[in-house]
C-alpha positions as CSV (number, residue, x, y, z in Angstrom):
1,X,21.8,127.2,-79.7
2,X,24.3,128.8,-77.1
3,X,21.5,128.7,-74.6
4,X,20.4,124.7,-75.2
5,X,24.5,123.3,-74.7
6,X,24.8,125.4,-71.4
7,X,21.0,124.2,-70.1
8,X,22.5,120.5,-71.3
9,X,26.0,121.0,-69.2
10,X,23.7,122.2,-66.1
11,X,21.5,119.5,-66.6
12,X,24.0,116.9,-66.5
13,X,25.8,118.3,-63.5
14,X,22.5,118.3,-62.0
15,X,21.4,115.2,-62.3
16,X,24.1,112.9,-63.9
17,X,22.7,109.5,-62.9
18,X,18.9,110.8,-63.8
19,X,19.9,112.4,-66.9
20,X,22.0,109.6,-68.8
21,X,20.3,106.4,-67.8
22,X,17.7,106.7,-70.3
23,X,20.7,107.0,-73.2
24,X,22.8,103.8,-71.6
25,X,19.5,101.8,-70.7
26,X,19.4,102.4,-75.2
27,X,22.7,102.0,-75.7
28,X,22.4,98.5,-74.1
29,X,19.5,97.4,-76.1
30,X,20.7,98.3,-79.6
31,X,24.0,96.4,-78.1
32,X,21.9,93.5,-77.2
33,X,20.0,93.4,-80.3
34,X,22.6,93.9,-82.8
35,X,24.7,91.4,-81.2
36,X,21.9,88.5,-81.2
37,X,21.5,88.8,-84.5
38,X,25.4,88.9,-85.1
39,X,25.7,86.2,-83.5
40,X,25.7,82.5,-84.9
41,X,22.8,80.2,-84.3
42,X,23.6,76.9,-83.0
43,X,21.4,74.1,-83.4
């Protein structure tokens, strides 16, 4: 377990834009989609 947090740290100083944009680009559709259906409906 030791081994897969310091391969994650090195991997995110590697490549910080590369490795997080698949999370955020995730983050910003469960955002999206819970908020549409939050949101009121006018008609």
């Amino acid at each position: 377990m030791n081994d897969f947090v310091q391969g994650f740290i090195k991997g995110a100083k590697e490549t910080p834009k590369g490795f997080f944009t698949p999370a955020i680009a995730l983050w910003r559709l469960l955002v999206g989609v819970s908020e549409s259906l939050t949101k009121e409906k006018v008609r």
